[in-house]
C-alpha positions as CSV (number, residue, x, y, z in Angstrom):
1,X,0.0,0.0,0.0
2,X,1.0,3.5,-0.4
3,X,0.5,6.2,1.5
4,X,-2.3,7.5,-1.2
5,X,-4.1,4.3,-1.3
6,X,-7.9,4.4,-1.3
7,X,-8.4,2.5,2.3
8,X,-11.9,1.4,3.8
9,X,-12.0,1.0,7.1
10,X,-15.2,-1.1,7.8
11,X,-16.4,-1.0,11.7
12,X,-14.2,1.9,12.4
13,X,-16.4,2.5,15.8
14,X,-15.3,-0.4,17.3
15,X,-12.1,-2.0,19.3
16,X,-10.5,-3.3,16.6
17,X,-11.6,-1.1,13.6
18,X,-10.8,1.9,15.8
19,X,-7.1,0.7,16.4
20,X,-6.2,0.1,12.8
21,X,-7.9,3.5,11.9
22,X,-6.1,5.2,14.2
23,X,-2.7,3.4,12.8
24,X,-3.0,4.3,9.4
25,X,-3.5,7.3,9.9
26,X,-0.2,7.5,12.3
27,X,1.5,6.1,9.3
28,X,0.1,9.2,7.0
29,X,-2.0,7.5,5.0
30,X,-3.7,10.4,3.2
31,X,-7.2,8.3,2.0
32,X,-8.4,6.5,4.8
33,X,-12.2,6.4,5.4
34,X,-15.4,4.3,6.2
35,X,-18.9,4.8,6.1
36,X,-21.9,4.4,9.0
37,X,-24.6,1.8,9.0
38,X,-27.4,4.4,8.2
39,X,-24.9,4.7,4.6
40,X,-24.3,1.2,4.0
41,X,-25.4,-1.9,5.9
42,X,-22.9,-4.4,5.6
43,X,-25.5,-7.0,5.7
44,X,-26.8,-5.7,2.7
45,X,-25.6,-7.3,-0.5
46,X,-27.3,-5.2,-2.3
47,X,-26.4,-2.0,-0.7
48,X,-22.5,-3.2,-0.3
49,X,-22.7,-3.9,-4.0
50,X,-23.2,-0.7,-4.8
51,X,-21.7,1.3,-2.4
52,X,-18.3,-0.8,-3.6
53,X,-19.4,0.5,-7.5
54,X,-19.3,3.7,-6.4
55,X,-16.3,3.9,-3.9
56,X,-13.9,2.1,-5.1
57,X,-11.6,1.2,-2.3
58,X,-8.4,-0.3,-3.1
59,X,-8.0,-2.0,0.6
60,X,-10.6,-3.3,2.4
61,X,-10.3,-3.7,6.5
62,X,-12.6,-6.1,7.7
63,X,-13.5,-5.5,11.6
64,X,-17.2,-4.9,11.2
65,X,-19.3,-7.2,13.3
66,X,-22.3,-7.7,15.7
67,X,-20.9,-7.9,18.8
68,X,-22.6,-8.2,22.7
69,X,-21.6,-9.4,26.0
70,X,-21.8,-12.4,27.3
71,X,-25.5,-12.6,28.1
72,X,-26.4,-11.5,24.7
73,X,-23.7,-13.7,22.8
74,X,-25.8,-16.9,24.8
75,X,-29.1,-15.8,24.6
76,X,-29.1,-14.4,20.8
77,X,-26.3,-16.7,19.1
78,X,-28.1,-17.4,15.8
79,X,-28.5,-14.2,15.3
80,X,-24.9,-12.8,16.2
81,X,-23.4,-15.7,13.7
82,X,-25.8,-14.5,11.2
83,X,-25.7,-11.3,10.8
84,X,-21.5,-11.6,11.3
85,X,-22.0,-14.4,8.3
86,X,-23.5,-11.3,5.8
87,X,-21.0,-9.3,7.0
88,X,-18.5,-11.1,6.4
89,X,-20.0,-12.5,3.3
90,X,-21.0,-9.5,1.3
């Protein structure tokens, strides 16, 4: 990667997305961005489809997922592996 490579950072908001955001940018990297889930839902093929068309990112970071402590990871896991399948998916 250069430093003028077209980098999306997807799940910037969280732990990890936050820390490799942060890092690029430390390193100058002069076109490093990502998007909210009101813009794009990840779990949307559709909507990543297009939002891909139009963007055109060069790197992709992968650190977007459903996350939920430990009650929530036990009482909703279908639906935690699901929607982190699409994401990871699309």
């Amino acid at each position: 990667m250069d430093n003028d490579s077209k980098i999306f950072v997807a799940g910037s908001n969280g732990l990890v997305g936050s820390a490799i955001k942060k890092k690029l940018e430390e390193y100058n990297y002069n076109n490093v961005y990502w998007i909210r889930r009101e813009n794009c839902d990840l779990r949307n093929r559709v909507q990543v489809e297009s939002y891909f068309l139009h963007s055109k990112p060069e790197y992709v970071f992968l650190s977007a997922a459903k996350v939920g402590g430990i009650l929530a990871n036990n009482t909703y896991r279908a639906d935690f592996i699901l929607n982190n399948l699409k994401i990871n998916t699309n």
